[in-house]
C-alpha positions in Angstrom: -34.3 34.0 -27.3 -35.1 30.9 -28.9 -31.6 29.6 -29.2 -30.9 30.4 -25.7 -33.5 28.4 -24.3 -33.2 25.6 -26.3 -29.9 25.4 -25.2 -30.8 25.5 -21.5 -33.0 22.6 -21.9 -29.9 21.1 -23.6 -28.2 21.7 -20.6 -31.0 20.3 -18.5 -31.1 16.9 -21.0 -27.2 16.8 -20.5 -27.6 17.7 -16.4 -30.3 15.0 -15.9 -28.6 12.3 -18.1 -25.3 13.0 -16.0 -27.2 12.6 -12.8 -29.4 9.3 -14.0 -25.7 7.8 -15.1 -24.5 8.6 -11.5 -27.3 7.4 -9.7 -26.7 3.9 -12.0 -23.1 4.0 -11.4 -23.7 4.3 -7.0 -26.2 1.3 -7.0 -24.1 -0.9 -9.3 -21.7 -2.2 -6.0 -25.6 -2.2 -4.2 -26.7 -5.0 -7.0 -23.0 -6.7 -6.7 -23.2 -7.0 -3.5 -26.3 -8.3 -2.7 -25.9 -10.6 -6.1 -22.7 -11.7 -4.1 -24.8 -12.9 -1.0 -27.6 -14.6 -3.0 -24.8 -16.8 -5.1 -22.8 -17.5 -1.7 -26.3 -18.7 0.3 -28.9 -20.3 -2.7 -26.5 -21.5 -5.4 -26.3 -25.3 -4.6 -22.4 -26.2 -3.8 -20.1 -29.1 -6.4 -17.1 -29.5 -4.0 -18.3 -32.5 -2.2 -18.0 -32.3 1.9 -17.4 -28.9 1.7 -18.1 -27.0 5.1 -19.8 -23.6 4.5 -19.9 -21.1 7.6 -21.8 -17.5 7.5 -18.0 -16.0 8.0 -17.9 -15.0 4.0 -21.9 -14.0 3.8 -21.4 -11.9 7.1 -18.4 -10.4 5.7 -20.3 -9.3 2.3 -22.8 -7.9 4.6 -20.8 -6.1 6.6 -19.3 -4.7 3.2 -22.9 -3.8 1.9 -23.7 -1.9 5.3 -21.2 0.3 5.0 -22.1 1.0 1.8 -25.3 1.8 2.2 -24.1 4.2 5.5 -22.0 6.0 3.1 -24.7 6.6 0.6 -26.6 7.8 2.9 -24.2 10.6 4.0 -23.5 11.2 0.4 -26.6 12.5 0.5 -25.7 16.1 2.1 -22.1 15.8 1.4 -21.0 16.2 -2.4 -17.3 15.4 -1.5 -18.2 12.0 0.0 -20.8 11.3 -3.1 -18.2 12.1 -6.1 -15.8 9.5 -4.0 -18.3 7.0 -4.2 -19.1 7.6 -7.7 -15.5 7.5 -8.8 -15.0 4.6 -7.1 -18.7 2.6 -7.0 -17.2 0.7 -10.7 -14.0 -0.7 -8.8 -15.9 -1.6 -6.0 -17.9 -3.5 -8.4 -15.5 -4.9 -10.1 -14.0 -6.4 -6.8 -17.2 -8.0 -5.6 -17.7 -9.5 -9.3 -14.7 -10.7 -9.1 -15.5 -12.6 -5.5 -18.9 -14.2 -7.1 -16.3 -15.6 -9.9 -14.0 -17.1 -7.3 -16.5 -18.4 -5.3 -18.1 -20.5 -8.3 -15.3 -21.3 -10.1 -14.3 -23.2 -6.5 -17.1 -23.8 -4.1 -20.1 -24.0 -6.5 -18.8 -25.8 -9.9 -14.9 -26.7 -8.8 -13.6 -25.6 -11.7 -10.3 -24.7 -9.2 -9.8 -27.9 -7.1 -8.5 -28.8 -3.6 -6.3 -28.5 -1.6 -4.5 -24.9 -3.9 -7.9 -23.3 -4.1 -9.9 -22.9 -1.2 -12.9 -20.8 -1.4 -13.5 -17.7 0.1 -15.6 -19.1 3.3 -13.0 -21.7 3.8 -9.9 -19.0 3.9 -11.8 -16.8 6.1 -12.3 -19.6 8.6 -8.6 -20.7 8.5 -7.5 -17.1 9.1 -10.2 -17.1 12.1 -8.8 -20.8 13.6 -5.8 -19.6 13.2 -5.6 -16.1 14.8 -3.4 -16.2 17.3 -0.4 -17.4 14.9 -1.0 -15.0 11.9 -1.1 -12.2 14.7 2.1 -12.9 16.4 3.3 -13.5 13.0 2.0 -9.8 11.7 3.8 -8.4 14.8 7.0 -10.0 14.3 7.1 -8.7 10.5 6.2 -4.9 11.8 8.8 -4.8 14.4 11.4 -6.2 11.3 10.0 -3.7 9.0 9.9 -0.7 10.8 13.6 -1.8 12.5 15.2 -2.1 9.2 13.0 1.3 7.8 13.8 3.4 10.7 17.7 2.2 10.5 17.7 2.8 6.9 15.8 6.0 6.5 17.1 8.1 8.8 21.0 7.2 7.5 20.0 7.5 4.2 18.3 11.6 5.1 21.7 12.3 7.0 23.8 10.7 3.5 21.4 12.6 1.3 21.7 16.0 3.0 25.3 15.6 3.6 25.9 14.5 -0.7 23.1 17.2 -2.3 24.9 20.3 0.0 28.6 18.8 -0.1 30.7 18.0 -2.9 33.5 16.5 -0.9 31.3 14.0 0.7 29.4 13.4 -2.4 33.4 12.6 -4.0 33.6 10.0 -1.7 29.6 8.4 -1.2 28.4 8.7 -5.1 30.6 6.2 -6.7 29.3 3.3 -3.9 25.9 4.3 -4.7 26.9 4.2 -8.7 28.2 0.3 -7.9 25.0 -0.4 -5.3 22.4 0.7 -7.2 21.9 -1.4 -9.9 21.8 -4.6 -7.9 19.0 -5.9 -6.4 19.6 -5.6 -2.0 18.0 -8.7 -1.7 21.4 -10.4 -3.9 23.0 -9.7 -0.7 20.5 -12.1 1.3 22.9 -15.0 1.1 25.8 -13.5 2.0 24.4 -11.2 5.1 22.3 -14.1 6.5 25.3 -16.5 6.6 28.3 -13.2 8.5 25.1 -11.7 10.6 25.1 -12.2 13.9 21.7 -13.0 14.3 18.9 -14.2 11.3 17.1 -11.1 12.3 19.8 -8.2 12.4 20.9 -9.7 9.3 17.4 -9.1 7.9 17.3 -6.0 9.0 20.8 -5.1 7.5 19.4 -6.1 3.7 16.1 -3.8 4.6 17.9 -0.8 5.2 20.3 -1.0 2.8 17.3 -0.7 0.4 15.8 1.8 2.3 18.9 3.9 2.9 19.8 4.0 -1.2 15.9 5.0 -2.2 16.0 7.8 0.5 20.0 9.0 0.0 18.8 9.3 -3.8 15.9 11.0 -3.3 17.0 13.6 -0.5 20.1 14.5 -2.6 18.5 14.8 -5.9 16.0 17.3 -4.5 18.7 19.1 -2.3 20.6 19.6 -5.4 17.4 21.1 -7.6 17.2 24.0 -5.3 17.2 27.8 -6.7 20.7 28.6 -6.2 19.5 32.1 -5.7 17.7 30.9 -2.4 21.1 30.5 -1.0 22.7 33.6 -1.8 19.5 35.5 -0.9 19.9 33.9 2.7 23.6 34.3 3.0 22.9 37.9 2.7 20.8 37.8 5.7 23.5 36.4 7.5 22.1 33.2 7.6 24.7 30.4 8.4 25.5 27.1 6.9 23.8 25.2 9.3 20.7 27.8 8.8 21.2 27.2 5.1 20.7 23.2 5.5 18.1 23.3 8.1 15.5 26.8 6.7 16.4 26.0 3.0 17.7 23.1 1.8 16.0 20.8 3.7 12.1 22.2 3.4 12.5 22.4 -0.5 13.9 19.0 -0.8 10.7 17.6 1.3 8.9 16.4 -1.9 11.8 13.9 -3.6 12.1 13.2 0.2 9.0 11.6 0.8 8.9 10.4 -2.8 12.4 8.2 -1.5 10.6 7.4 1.7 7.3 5.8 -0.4 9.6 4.2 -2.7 11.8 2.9 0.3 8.7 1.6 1.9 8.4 -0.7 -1.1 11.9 -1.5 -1.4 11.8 -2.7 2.8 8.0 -4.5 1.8 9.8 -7.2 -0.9 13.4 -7.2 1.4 10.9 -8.3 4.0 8.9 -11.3 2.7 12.3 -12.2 0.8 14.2 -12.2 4.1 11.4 -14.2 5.9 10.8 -16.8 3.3 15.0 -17.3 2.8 15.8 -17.5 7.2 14.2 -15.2 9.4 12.3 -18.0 11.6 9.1 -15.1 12.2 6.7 -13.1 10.3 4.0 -13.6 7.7 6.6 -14.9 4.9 7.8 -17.7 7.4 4.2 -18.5 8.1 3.1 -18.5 4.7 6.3 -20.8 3.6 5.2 -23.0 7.2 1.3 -23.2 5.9 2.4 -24.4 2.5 5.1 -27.2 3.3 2.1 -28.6 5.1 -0.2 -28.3 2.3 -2.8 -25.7 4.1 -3.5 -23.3 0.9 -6.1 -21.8 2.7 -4.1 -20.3 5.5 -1.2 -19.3 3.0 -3.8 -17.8 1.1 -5.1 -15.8 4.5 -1.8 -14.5 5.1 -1.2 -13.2 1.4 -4.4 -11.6 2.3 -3.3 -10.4 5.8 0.2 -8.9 4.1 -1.5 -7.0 1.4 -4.2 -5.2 4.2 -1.2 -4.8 6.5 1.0 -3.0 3.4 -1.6 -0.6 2.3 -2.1 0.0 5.7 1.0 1.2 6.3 1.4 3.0 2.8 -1.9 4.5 3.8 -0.5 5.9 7.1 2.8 7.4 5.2 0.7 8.9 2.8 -0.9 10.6 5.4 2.2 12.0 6.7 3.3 12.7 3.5 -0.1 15.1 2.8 0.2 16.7 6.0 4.0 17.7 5.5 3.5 19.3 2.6 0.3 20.7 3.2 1.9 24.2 2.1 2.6 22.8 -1.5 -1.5 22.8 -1.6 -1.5 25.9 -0.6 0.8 27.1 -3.4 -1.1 24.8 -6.4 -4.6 26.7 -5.1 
């Protein structure tokens, strides 16, 4: 009896100690935040003439805010609270990392004008500047999605068509032997200079990436299905078409999206590349515009403006990803 309950309360110690650690862990990005403000507002600023808005502060308060909202709801949903304590150390981490930048520029200069800007100053460029960085945003969406599209639908019809067929896998492998290895955006040069247009040729080196990720994927997961699945359906009368569409297709959906993701990528870098080297629109031209004329801040804006817009759009195929193959939960519970 005794060993039982002195184990319980070792439980308890253990329970509590768990719990206390948590608690820590969910107020640390609290502290970090706040600590972020106080630095930002009361620490006395080294870079002479320096013009500090309440864009930055606002911002760090609109980050706390939410926060706190969300530990608040944590409160009757477990889900929500072992998120935030998973992630309440990164969060940490990023707003530490914002009070560094801000005093190694705006507070001692340490990181001088006109390549480091601080964080008020690249929020208010990004602000002036709007109207630009969104047109520019827009132009690099319909590019990226133009070439994607292009380049991920061919490379789903090449994929099926290589995995399922040897005779058209005789004839497609070897190019994609010879393609593979070499970078698509080698090509830039060359496409930019027999394209028609800046922008189709753009588009071309996009979804030539696109198309090898995807045909690679799609035929390497068409080709790892259970032979037996076949024969069992041919049985049944199924026909070839039936085959492709009922079999081959649903169990190659995994590699599939794992070829769109890393497509995705592959059309991210083609894009930047494509709009840095000619394309005259987009975020990469802007960003090459903003530093010829020596504004750091707004190129630093539109790095920031990219990297939201890519996990945005990773996000959203993610999403698509989880609810296609929302059966393959199913099967792992």
């Amino acid at each position: 009896m005794k060993s039982n309950d002195q184990t319980k309360k070792v439980e308890v110690k253990k329970s509590n100690e768990v719990k206390n650690f948590n608690l820590f862990k969910l107020l640390l990005p609290l502290i970090a935040g706040l600590a972020a403000i106080f630095e930002y507002v009361y620490v006395p600023n080294h870079r002479a003439n320096a013009i500090q808005t309440n864009l930055y502060s606002g911002f760090l308060w609109i980050l706390v805010g939410i926060y706190v909202v969300a530990l608040l709801i944590s409160i009757k949903n477990e889900k929500i609270r072992a998120r935030l304590v998973h992630k309440a150390p990164f969060y940490t981490l990023i707003l530490i990392l914002l009070i560094i930048l801000d005093v190694l520029t705006l507070k001692t200069e340490k990181l001088k004008l006109p390549y480091f800007p601080h964080v008020d100053m690249i929020f208010n460029a990004v602000v002036s500047d709007n109207a630009y960085i969104l047109e520019s945003t827009l132009a690099s969406l319909k590019l990226l999605f133009t070439g994607y599209g292009i380049g991920a639908i061919l490379g789903l019809i090449t994929g099926i068509l290589c995995g399922y067929s040897k005779r058209v896998s005789y004839w497609v492998e070897p190019f994609m032997k010879i393609l593979g290895p070499i970078p698509t955006t080698t090509w830039l040069p060359i496409v930019m200079v027999l394209a028609a247009t800046l922008f189709k040729g753009a588009v071309f080196i996009i979804a030539l990436g696109v198309w090898f990720a995807v045909t690679l994927a799609t035929m390497t997961g068409i080709r790892s299905v259970d032979k037996t699945y076949y024969e069992a359906a041919k049985t049944l009368g199924a026909s070839e078409n039936q085959l492709v569409r009922k079999i081959a297709i649903p169990s190659a959906l995994p590699n599939i999206f794992q070829g769109l993701t890393a497509g995705m990528t592959s059309a991210c870098t083609s894009l930047l590349i494509a709009e840095m080297m000619g394309v005259e629109a987009g975020l990469g031209w802007y960003i090459n515009w903003k530093k010829a004329w020596a504004e750091y801040s707004s190129m630093y804006g539109a790095i920031i403006v990219i990297c939201i817009t890519f996990l945005v759009v990773n996000w959203i195929l993610k999403k698509v990803r989880q609810r296609a193959l929302v059966w393959q939960e199913g099967m792992v519970n």
